[in-house]
N, C-alpha and C positions, 0 to 999 in steps of 0.2 A: 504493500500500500504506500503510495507516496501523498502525505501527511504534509496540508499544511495550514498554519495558524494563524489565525485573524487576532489580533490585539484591540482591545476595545482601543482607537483613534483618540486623539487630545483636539478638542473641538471645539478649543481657545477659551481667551477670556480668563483663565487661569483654571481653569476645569481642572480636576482633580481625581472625579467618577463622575459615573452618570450612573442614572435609576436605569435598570428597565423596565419598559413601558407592555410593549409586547412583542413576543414572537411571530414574526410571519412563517418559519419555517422549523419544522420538528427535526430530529434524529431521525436520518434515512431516507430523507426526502433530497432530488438530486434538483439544482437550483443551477442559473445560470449567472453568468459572470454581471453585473449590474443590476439583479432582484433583489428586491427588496428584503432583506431578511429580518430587520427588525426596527423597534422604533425605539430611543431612549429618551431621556428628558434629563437634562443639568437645569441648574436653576435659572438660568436664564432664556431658555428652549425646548422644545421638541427636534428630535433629530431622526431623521429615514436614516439606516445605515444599510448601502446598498453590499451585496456581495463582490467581494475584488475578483473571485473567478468561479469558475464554474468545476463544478463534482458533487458528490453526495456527502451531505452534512454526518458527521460522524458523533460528534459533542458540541454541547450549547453549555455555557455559564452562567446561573441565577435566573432565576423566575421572577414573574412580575414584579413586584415592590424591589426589590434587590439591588443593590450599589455593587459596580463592578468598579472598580479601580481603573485609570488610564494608564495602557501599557500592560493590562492582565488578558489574560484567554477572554476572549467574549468567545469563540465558535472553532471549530475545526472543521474540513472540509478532505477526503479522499478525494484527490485530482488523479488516480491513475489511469481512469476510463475516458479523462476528455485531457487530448493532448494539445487541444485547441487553445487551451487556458495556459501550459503550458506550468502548469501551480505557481505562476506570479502575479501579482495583480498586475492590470493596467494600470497608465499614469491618471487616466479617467475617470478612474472609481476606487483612486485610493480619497478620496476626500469624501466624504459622505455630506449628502445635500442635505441641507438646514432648514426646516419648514417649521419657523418658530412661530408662536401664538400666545400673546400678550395675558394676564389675567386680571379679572377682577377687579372691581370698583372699589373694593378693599383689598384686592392683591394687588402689591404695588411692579411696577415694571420688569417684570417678569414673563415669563413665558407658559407656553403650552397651548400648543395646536393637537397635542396626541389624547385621542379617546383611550382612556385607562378601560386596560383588558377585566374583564370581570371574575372576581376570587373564585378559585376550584372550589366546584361545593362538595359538599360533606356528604356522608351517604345518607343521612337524614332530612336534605335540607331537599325544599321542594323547588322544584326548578321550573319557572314560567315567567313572561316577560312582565314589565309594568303595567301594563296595557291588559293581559290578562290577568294578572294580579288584583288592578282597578276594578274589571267585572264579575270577577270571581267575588271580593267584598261586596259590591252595589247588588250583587244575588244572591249576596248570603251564600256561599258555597265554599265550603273547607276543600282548600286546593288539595289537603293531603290527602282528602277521599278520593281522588280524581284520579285514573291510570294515564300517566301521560305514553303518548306512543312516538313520541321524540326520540332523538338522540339522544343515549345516557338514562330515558324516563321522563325529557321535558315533559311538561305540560301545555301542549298548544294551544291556540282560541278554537280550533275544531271539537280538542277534545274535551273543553270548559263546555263548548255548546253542545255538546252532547248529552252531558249531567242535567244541565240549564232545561233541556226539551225532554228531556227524558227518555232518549231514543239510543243509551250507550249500551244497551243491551246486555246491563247487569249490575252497575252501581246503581244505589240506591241514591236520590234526590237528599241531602242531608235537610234538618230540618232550617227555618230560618233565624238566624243570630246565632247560629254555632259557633260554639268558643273555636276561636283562633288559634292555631298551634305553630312553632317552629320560629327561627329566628334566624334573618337573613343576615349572611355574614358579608361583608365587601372590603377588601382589603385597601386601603388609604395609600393609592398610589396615582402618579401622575400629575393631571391639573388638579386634582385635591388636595393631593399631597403640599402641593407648593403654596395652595391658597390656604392653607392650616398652617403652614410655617409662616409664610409674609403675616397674616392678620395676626397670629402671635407674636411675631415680633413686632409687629407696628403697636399693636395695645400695648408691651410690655414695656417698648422702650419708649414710647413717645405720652406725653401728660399732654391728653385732646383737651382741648377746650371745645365745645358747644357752642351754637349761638341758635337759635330759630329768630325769624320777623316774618310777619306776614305782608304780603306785597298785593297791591289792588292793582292789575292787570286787565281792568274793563279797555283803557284807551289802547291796550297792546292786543287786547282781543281782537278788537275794532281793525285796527290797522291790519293784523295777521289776516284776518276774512277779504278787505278789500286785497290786498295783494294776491289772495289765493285764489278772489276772482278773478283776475289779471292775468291768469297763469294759462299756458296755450291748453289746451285740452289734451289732457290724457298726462299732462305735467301732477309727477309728486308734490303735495300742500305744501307748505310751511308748516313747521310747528314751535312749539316756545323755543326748542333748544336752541336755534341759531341765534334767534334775538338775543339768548340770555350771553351765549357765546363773545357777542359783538357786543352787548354791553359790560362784559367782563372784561374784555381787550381793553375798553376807553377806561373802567375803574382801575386796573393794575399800574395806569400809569401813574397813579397817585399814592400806589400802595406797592410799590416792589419786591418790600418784605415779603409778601404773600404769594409772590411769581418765584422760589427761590427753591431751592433744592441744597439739602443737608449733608454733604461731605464729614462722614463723622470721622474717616479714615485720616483724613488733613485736618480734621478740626475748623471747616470754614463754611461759611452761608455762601453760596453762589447765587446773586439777583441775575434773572435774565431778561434780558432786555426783548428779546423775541419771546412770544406767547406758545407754546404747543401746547395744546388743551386736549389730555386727556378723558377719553368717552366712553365711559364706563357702561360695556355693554354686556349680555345676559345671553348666554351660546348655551347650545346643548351641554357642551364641559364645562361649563362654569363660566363666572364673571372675567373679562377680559379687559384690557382698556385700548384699543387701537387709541392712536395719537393724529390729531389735525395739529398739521407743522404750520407754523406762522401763520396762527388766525389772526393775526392784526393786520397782515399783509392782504384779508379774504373780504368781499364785498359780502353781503348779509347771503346772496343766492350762490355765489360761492361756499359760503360755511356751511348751509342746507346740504348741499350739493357733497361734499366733502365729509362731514359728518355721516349722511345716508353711505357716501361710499366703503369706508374705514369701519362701519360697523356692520355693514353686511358682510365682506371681507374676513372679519373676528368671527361672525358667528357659521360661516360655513369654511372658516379654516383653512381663509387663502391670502390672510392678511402674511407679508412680508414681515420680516425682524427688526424691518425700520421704522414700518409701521406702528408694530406694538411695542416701541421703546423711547424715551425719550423727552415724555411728557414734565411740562413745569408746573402745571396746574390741571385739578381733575375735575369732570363734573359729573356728576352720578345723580341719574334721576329713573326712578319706576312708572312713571307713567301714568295708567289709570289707577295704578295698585299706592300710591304717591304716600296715600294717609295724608295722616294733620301734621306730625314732625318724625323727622328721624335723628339717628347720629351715628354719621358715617365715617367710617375708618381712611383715616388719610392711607395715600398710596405713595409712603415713605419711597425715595428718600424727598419726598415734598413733603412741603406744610402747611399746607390749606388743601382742603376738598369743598367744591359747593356743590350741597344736594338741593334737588327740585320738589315737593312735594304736587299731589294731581289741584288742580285747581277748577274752584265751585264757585257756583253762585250761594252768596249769603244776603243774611240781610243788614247793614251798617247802617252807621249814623254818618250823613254828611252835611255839616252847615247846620246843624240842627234837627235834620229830618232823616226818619228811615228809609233808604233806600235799599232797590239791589245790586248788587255788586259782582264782579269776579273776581274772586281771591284769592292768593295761594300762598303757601310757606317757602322758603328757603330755611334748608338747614346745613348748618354747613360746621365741619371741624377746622381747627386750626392748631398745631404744633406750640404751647403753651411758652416754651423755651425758646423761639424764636419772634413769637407774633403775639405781642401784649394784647389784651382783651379789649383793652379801647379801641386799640387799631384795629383788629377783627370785625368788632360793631361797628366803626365807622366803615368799613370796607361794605360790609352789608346793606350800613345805611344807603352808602353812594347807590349803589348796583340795585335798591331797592327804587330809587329816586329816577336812574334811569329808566325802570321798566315802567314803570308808573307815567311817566313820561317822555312814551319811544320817539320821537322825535329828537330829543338829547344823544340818544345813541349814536346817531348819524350827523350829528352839527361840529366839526371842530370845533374844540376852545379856542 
């Protein structure tokens, strides 16, 4: 057998190891010289590590969750039967291509584009997707009564409808609100892994300060509607976030404390003068934050335009590493799910986050009479060691002042 050895690659940055994420290829399986054989993750990525040649996989090193060390056995490969490969790699696929994916609107500039493989289960644990898990409860039906005829004993949506209609030709319908049994296990690796380390370290190391204010947004309302009649047909709306965007750009100028990223390695506050405004978006693998590079340099249908692009990118996992890194300031908003206030986790090494809460028609007092209104919160954290509390509030204030009066957004001082 001529025997040769893949080293798990250094894949910069100072990398050290990397997790793995998942196997594309088992022991015995014969792969060709640039397949994909697996995926790993360092803290600042996701990585495809491509095969350098072609033969039949002999040995693989570590399972999912697993740190391999750089410079150790990640795989071995029998090249005697493909003389094609010649057992060296190419100069082409000695580098493994980078498909990084930023996290979390509390994970701060990080990575992870890779869907974390799902933990071997146990021989007791009952095996079916979320989806049939979802209708199995909403029908009262004890998954464990159910024979699944999957691979391994899954449980499929045929074989749930089956119990459901009564037509599986020998289980018995269990009764309705049957106790629950079994406990699913999932091993904390990948894009979770890293957004349980970043959000522990941002809580642990940084003293958030808070702020919520509530922001009357009827004249931005207004504006946002005429513009979106304006829009050619079949053009995407407008929604609050570009405004809020383009009125954060005009307040930082007054506030560069708050534009500023925390070098604790040098000991120094770096202000920047350019804005990248991290966009804290919500992917199938978790919170992400694609980055808009020099929103101050972005007209309002630019920022629209740019923000829509960078987070559809994050959440189908084609955002670049440029993309999701980089950010000086974040802004994380839910949407309809917004509530009345939150308190969001800065996306260290920055020190401010503005969050959006959904905004409502209420009833106020204005000028002495009740009215109604649209209303909404801003809640926003800020780094307590860099960004004294008045200047926070007043930061709010301003940016509350802008939206309230979108016209100001767009006026040079």
């Amino acid at each position: 057998m001529s025997r040769y050895v893949f080293k798990m690659p250094d894949l910069g940055e100072g990398t050290v190891s990397a997790e793995v994420v998942e196997w594309k290829v088992k022991v015995g399986d014969t792969v060709k010289e640039d397949q994909v054989i697996a995926e790993v993750m360092t803290d600042k990525a996701a990585v495809e590590i491509p095969s350098p040649v072609t033969g039949r996989v002999v040995s693989i090193t570590g399972q999912p969750g697993d740190m391999v060390a750089v410079g150790s056995e990640l795989i071995a490969f029998d090249t005697s039967d493909t003389p094609a490969s010649d057992g060296a790699p190419s100069a082409k696929s000695a580098a493994p291509a980078i498909a990084a994916a930023a996290i979390s609107a509390a994970t701060p500039q990080a990575a992870a584009a890779a869907t974390p493989a799902a933990a071997p289960a146990s021989a007791s644990r009952v095996m079916a997707s979320p989806a049939t898990r979802r209708k199995a409860h909403v029908a009262g039906v004890d998954l464990a009564t159910v024979n699944g005829t999957g691979p391994g004993g899954r449980i499929s949506a045929r074989d749930l409808e089956a119990v459901i209609s009564g037509k599986d030709g020998g289980a018995a319908k269990p009764a309705a609100r049957a106790p629950r049994k079994g406990v699913e296990e999932i091993k904390i690796i990948g894009v979770r892994r890293v957004i349980a380390e970043r959000m522990s370290a941002a809580k642990r190391n940084i003293p958030h300060f808070a702020y919520v204010e509530e922001v009357d947004v009827t004249e931005l309302e207004a504006l946002r509607q005429y513009l979106n009649s304006r829009l050619p047909k079949g053009a995407l709306s407008l929604t609050y976030l570009p405004f809020l965007v383009a009125a954060l750009v005009r307040v930082l100028e007054s506030f560069p404390q708050c534009n500023a990223l925390h070098d604790a390695e040098r000991n120094l506050i770096l202000r920047h003068s350019a804005v990248h405004v991290g966009i804290a978006t919500q992917t199938p693998d978790g919170l992400k934050v694609p980055v808009v590079k020099h929103a101050e340099a972005r007209s309002l249908h630019d920022l629209a335009a740019e923000i829509r692009r960078v987070s559809e990118a994050a959440r189908t996992n084609k955002a670049t590493r440029d993309e999701l890194m980089g950010s000086t300031i974040t802004v994380t908003s839910l949407g309809r799910l917004g509530g009345i206030a939150s308190t969001p986790v800065i996306n260290a090494p920055e020190v401010a986050i503005v969050g959006v809460n959904k905004a409502v028609e209420r009833a106020v007092v204005v000028d002495g009479a009740i009215t109604i209104r649209r209303v909404m919160n801003l809640s926003s954290s800020f780094d307590h060691r860099f960004v004294d509390g008045f200047d926070a509030a007043a930061m709010i204030q301003a940016l509350k002042e802008r939206l309230e009066h979108p016209a100001t957004i767009f006026i040079q001082d």
